[in-house]
C-alpha positions in Angstrom: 55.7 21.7 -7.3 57.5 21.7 -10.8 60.4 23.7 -9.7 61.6 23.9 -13.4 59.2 25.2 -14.8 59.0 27.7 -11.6 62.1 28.4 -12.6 61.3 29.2 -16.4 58.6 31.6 -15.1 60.5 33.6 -13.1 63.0 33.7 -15.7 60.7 34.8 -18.7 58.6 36.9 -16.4 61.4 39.2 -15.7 62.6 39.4 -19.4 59.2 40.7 -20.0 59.3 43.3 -17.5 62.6 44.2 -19.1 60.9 44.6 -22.2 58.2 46.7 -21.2 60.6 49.0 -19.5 62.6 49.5 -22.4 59.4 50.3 -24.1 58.5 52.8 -21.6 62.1 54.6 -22.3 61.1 54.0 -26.1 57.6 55.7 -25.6 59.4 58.8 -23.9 61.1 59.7 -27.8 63.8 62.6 -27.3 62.9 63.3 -23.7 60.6 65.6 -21.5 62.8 68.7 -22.8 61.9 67.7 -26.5 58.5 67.3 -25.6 57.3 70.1 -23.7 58.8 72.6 -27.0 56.0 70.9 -28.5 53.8 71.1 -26.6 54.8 74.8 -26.4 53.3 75.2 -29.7 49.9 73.5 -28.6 50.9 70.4 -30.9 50.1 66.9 -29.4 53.0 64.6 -29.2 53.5 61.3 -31.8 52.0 59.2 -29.8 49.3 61.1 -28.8 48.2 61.9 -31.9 47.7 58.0 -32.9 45.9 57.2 -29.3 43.7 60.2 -30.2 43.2 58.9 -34.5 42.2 55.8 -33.5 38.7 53.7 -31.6 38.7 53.9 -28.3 39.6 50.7 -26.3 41.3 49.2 -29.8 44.4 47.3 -30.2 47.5 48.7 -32.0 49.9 46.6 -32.9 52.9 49.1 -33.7 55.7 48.1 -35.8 59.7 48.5 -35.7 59.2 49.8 -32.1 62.5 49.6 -31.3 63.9 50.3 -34.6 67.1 51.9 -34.1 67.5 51.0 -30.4 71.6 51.4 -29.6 72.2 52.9 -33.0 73.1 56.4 -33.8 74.8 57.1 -30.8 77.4 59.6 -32.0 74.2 61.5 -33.0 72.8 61.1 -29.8 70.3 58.7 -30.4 67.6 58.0 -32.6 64.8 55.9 -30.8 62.3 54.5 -32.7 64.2 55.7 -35.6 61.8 59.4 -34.9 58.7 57.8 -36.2 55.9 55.3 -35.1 54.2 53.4 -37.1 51.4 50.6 -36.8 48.1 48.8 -37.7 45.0 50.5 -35.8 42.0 51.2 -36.2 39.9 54.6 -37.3 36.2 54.8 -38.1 36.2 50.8 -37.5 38.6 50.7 -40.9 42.4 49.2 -40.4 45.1 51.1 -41.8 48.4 51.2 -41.8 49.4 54.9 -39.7 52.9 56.3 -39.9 53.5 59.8 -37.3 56.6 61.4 -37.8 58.3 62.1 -33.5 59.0 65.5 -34.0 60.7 64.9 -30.6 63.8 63.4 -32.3 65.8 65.6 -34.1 63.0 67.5 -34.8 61.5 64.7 -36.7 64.1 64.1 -39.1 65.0 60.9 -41.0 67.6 59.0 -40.5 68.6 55.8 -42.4 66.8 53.4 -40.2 64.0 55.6 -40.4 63.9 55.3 -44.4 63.5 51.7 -43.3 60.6 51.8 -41.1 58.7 54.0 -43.2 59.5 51.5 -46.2 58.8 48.7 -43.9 54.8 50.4 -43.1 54.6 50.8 -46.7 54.9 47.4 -47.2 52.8 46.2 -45.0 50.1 48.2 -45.9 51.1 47.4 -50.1 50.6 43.7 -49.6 47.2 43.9 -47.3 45.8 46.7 -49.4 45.3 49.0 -46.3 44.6 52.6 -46.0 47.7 54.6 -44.8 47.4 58.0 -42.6 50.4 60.1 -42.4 51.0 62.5 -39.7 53.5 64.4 -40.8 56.2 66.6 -38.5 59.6 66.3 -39.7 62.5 68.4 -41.0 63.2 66.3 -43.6 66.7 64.3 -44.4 69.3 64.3 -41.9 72.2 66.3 -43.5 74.9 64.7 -41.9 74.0 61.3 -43.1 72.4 62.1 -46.7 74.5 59.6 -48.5 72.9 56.5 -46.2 69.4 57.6 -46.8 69.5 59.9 -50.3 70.1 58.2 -53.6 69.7 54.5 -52.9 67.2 52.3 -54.4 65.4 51.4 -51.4 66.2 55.2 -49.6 64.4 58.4 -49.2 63.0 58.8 -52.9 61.6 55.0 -52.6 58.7 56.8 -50.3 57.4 58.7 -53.0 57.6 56.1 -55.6 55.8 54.1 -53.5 52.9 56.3 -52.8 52.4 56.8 -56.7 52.4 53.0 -56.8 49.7 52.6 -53.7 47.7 55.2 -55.5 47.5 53.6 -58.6 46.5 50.7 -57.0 43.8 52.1 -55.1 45.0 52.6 -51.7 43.9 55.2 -50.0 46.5 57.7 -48.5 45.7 60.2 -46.4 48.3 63.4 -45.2 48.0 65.7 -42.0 50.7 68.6 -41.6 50.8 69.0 -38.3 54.2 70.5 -37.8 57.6 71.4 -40.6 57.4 69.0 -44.1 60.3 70.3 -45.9 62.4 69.9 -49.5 61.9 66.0 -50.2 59.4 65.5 -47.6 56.7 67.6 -48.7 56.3 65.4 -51.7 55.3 62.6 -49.5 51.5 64.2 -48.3 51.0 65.7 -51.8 51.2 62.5 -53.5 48.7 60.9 -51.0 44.9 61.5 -52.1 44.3 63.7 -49.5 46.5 66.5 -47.5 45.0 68.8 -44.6 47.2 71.1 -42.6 47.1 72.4 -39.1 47.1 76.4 -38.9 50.0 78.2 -37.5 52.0 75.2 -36.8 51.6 73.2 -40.1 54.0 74.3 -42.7 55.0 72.6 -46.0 58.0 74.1 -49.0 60.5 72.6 -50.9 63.2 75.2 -49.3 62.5 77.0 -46.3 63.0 80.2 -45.5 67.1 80.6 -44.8 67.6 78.3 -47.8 65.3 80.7 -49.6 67.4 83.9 -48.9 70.6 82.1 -49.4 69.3 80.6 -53.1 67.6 83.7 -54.4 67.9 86.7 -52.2 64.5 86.8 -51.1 63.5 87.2 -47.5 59.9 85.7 -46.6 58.8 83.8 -43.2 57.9 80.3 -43.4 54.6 81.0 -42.0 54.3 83.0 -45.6 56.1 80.9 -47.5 54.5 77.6 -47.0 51.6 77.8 -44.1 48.4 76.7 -44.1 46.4 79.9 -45.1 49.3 80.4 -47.9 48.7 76.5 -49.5 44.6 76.3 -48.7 44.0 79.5 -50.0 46.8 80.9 -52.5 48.0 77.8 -54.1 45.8 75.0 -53.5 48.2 72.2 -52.4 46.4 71.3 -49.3 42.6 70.2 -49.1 41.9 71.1 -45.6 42.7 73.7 -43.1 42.3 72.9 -39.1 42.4 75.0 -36.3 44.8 72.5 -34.4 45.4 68.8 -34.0 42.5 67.6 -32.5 40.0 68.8 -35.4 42.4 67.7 -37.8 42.5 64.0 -36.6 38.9 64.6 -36.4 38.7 65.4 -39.8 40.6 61.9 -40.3 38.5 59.9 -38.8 35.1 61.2 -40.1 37.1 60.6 -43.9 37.8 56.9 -42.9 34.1 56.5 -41.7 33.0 57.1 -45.5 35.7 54.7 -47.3 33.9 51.9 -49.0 33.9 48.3 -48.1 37.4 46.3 -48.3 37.6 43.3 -50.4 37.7 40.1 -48.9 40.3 37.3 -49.5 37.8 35.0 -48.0 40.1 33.9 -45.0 37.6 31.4 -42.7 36.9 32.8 -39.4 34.5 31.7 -36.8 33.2 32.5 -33.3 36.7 33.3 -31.5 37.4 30.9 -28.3 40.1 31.4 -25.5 42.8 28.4 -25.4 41.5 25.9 -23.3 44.8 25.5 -21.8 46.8 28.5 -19.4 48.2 30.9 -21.7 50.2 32.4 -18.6 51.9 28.7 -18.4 53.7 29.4 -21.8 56.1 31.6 -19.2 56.8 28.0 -17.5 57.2 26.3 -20.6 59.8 27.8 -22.6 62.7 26.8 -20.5 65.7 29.6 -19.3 68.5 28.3 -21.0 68.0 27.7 -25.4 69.7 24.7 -25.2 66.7 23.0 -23.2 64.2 20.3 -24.8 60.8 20.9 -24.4 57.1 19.7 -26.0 56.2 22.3 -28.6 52.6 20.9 -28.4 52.8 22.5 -24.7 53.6 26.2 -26.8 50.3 25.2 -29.4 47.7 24.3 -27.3 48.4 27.6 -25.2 47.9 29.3 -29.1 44.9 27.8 -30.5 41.3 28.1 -30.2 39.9 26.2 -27.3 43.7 23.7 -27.6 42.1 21.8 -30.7 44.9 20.8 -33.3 44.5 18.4 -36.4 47.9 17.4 -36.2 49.3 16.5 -39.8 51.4 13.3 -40.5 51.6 13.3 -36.4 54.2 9.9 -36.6 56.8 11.1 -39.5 58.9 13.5 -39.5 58.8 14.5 -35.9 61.3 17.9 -35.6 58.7 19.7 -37.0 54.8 19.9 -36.1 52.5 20.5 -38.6 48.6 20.6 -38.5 45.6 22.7 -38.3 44.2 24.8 -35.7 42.2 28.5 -35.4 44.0 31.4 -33.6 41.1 34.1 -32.3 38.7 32.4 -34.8 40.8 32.5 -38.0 41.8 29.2 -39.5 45.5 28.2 -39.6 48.0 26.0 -40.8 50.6 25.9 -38.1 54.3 24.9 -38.9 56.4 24.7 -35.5 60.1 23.1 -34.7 59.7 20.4 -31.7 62.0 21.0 -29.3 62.2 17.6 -27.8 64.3 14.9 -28.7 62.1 12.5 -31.1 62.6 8.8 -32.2 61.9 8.1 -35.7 60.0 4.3 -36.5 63.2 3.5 -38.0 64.8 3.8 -34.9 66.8 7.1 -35.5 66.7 9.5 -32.8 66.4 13.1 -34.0 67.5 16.3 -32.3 64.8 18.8 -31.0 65.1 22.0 -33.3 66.7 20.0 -36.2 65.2 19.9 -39.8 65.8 16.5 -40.8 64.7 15.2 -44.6 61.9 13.4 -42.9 60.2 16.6 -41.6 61.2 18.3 -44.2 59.4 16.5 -46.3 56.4 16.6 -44.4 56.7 20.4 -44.3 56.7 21.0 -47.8 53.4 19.0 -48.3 51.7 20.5 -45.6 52.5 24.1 -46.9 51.3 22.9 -50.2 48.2 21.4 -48.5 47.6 24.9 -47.2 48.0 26.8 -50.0 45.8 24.6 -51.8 43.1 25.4 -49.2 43.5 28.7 -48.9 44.3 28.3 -45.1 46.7 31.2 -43.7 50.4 29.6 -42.7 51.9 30.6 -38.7 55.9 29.8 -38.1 56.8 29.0 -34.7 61.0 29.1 -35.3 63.0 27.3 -32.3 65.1 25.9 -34.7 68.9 25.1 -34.4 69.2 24.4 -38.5 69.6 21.1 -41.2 71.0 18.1 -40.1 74.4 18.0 -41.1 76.5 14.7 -41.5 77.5 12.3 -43.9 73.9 10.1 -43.0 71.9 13.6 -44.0 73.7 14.2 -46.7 74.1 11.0 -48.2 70.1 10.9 -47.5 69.7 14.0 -49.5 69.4 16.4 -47.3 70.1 19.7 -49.1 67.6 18.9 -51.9 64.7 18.2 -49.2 65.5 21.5 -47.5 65.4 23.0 -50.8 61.7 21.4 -51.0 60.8 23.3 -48.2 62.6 26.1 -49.0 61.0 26.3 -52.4 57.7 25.8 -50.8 58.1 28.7 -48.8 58.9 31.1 -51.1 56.5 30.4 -53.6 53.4 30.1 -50.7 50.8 32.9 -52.0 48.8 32.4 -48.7 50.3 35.2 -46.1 52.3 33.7 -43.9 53.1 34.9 -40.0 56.3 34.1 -38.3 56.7 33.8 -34.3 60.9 33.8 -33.2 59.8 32.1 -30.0 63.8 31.1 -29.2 66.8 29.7 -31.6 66.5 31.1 -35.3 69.5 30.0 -36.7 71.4 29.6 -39.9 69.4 28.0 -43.1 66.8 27.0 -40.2 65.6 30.5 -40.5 65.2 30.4 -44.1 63.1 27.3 -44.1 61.0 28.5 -41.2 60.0 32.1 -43.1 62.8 34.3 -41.7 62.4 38.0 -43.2 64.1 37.6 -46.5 60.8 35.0 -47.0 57.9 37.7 -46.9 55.8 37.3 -43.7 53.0 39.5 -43.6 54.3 40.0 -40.2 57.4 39.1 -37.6 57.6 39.5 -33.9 59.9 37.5 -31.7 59.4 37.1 -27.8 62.2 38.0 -25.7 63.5 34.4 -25.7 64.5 34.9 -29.4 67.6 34.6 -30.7 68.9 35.2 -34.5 71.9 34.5 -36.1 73.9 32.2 -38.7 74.5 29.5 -35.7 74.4 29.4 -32.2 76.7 31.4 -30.2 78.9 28.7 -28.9 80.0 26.9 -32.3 80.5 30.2 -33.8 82.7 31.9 -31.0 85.1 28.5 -31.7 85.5 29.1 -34.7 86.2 32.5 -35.5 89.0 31.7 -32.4 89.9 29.3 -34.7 90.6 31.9 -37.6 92.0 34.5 -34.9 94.3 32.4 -34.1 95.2 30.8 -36.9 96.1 34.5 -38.1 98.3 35.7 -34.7 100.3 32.5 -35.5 101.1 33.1 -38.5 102.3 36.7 -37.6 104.9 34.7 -35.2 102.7 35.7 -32.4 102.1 33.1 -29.1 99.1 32.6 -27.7 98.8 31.0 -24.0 95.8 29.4 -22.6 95.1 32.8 -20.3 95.1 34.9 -23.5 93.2 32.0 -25.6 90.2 32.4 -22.8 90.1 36.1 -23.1 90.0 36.0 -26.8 87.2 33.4 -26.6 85.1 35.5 -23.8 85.4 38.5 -26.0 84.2 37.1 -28.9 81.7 35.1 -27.5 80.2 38.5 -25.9 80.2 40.1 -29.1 78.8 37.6 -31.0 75.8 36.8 -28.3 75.0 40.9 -27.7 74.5 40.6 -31.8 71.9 37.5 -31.3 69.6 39.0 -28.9 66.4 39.9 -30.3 66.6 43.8 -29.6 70.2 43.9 -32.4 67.6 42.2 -34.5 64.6 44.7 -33.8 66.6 47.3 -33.9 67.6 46.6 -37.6 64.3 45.3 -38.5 64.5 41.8 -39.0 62.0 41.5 -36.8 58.9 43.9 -36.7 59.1 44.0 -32.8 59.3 42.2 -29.8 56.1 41.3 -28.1 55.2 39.5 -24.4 54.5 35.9 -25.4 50.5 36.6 -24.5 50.3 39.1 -27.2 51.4 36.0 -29.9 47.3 35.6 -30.4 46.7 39.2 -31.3 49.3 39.9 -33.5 48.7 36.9 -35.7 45.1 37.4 -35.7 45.3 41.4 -36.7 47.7 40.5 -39.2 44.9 37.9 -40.9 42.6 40.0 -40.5 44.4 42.9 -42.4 45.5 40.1 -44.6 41.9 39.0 -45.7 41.6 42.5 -47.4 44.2 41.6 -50.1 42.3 39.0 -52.3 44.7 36.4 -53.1 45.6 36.7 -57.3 49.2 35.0 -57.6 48.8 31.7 -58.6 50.2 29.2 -56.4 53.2 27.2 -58.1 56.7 26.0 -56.8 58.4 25.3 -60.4 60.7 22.9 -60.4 61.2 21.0 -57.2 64.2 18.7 -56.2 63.1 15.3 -55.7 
């Protein structure tokens, strides 16, 4: 008996339950009060709507899930920022589909949600999907129109961007399946298609009070801005339904006559199961971040049937490069080793460092890829750069730079997995968010933040301190350990990876099993994006 890795288990095991029971509250929107005044009105709830749009028995891998989670709470809450959004599948097409949770605030937007629906966008921009939009919301949350109204990438940046998709040949479908009002109704008129539902399906720039109060005139939304009134009198909409069901319907028979996607020629082959236990990943990643263990333990629980062509396997060691296929699809894997290493000089490497060496390596191998046309996959557990006066006599910041560089200029999509520590310049190198992954998810053992919790805690003591003192103030060792504590809590409950779900830096957290899926739907909606960016780094430090 390994009673270690027991130990791990139990421990990752029960973060996962926790995560799926905060999904369960997430699922539940504004609550069973919100939801049966819905269903009052014989409209199908958010999430219903999706299950119904898409195949039976196929995946959905939603995004920005717990967008919002602990924010908004003078507002009472906003979960899932009142929309859901993710890749699924209708007629056998992916798409990108966004449903406004008229359950939350009756749908309306709120800043975050400006960012999830910018966030969808995107996604579905740089993979050329379709995008479906079931639209139920009361538009712009009044109280908080300065955070979501003007800004470059606010409310208006919707609109702009479905002009953009359009022009590019995205298909955009709208259904009006409850309110769309002032701003908001722009967003299913610019797609290529609207349909409304009848009776509960209503779409104007000003609604009726605003109406009255603007001009005088008294009219009922239902004549204002319903479906007969825009299918019939002025022609906005295209279709008119009887209720949701035929309108998703509708939907689905549209996406079942949409030509072909292009191909960006991604190789895939016969999918096979790791040969290793995926379960045993639970063992593997230990309880505590500060742990060593084998990365190539995490990768052959990853990849097809646990082959790896492991690249430059004896030089630069704190990171693992090579090749492998995840659910058939051909990958270049970059992933931090954990373990502490001993270079053939001699020098013995932290796990979860980026020394010159591997970054070195790193930067080749991403070039390698690139040149091959082979998809890249980030596994982060990485504590940062070597720091020093060895590193930096050795060069490191030019050789993280390399990296860096290589990174960011990569024209192959690239998928990032937060499996634990995701810290400081480390994240940069390893394709945090600001470097464009198609996709991130983190499992619950992630956490993100300029350093680790520990180091930073010490010193912003340091500077708390440093400032009391200098107001003539005396600090004892009983006060000094209660500052510490509470800035140590603070710090860590800002590291977890919900605070970073929550704000989007990640696109969600997912149950270590579900690593395979998500990277492989994410290629696969990535090999309908031809690839037409030339790959080139400019001008690299060496």
């Amino acid at each position: 008996m390994n009673i270690e890795f027991n130990k791990n288990e139990d421990v990752n095991k029960q973060l996962v339950y926790e995560l799926k029971t905060k999904l369960k509250k997430i699922y539940l929107g504004g609550g069973e009060k919100n939801a049966a005044k819905q269903k009052a009105k014989g409209k199908l709830l958010a999430r219903e709507r999706v299950a119904y749009l898409i195949d039976k028995d196929s995946d959905f891998l939603e995004v920005g899930a717990f967008t919002a989670d602990g924010m908004y709470a003078e507002q009472g809450g906003c979960p899932s920022a009142g929309v859901v959004c993710g890749i699924g599948y209708v007629s056998g097409r992916q798409c990108m589909i966004v449903a406004n949770d008229a359950t939350v605030k009756a749908g309306a937007w709120f800043p975050m949600t400006a960012k999830k629906n910018l966030r969808a966008q995107e996604i579905a921009m740089e993979n050329l999907l379709p995008v479906i939009y079931l639209v139920d919301s009361a538009g712009v949350y009044l109280p908080m129109q300065d955070e979501i109204f003007p800004d470059k990438e606010h409310f208006g940046r919707m609109f702009r961007n479905n002009a953009m998709m359009s022009s590019e040949g995205i298909v955009q479908i709208s259904a009006i399946m409850g309110a769309c009002v002032a701003g908001g109704a722009y967003l299913p008129i610019m797609s290529d298609e609207a349909m409304i539902v009848d009776k509960t399906g209503s779409v104007f720039l000003a609604g009726s009070y605003l109406v009255k109060s603007a001009i005088g005139e008294e009219v009922d939304n239902e004549t204002l801005g319903g479906a007969t009134t825009h299918c019939e009198i002025s022609g906005v909409t295209d279709y008119k339904h009887p209720n949701d069901e035929a309108c998703l319907d509708s939907i689905r028979n549209i996406m079942s006559m949409l030509g072909a996607p292009q191909n960006a020629g991604f190789d895939r082959i016969k999918p096979v199961k790791p040969k290793e236990n995926e379960e045993e990943l639970y063992g593997i990643i230990p309880e505590n971040r500060d742990k060593q263990y084998e990365i190539m333990d995490v990768i052959n629980r990853l990849v097809d049937d646990s082959e790896f062509e492991e690249y430059k396997q004896g030089y630069g060691q704190s990171i693992v490069c090579g090749l492998g296929r995840i659910d058939g699809w051909a990958v270049g894997i970059v992933a931090n080793q954990r373990k502490v290493v001993k270079s053939k000089k001699g020098e013995m490497q932290f796990g979860g460092v980026i020394y010159s060496d591997s970054a070195d390596k790193a930067t080749r191998f991403i070039m390698n890829c690139n040149q091959k046309k082979i998809p890249l996959v980030f596994l982060q557990d990485v504590t940062g750069f070597m720091v020093g006066s060895r590193s930096e006599h050795g060069g490191i910041i030019k050789d993280g730079a390399k990296m860096v560089n290589a990174v960011a200029n990569s024209v192959v999509p690239k998928f990032t997995i937060v499996m634990g520590n995701s810290y400081g310049a480390g994240n940069y190198a390893m394709c945090g968010k600001a470097y464009d992954p198609r996709l991130i998810y983190a499992w619950p053992t992630a956490k993100i933040a300029v350093m680790g919790g520990s180091q930073a805690a010490k010193t912003l003591l340091q500077i708390q301190e440093a400032s009391l003192k200098a107001r003539g103030e005396v600090i004892t060792p009983e006060k000094e350990a209660d500052m510490l504590k509470e800035i140590t809590d603070k710090y860590d409950s800002q590291t977890t990876p919900y605070y970073a779900a929550s704000r989007l830096w990640v696109d969600g957290i997912i149950d270590p099993l579900e690593t395979r899926k998500v990277i492989s739907m994410g290629i696969e909606a990535a090999n309908q994006s031809p690839i037409t960016k030339r790959f080139n780094v400019g001008v690299i430090q060496t």
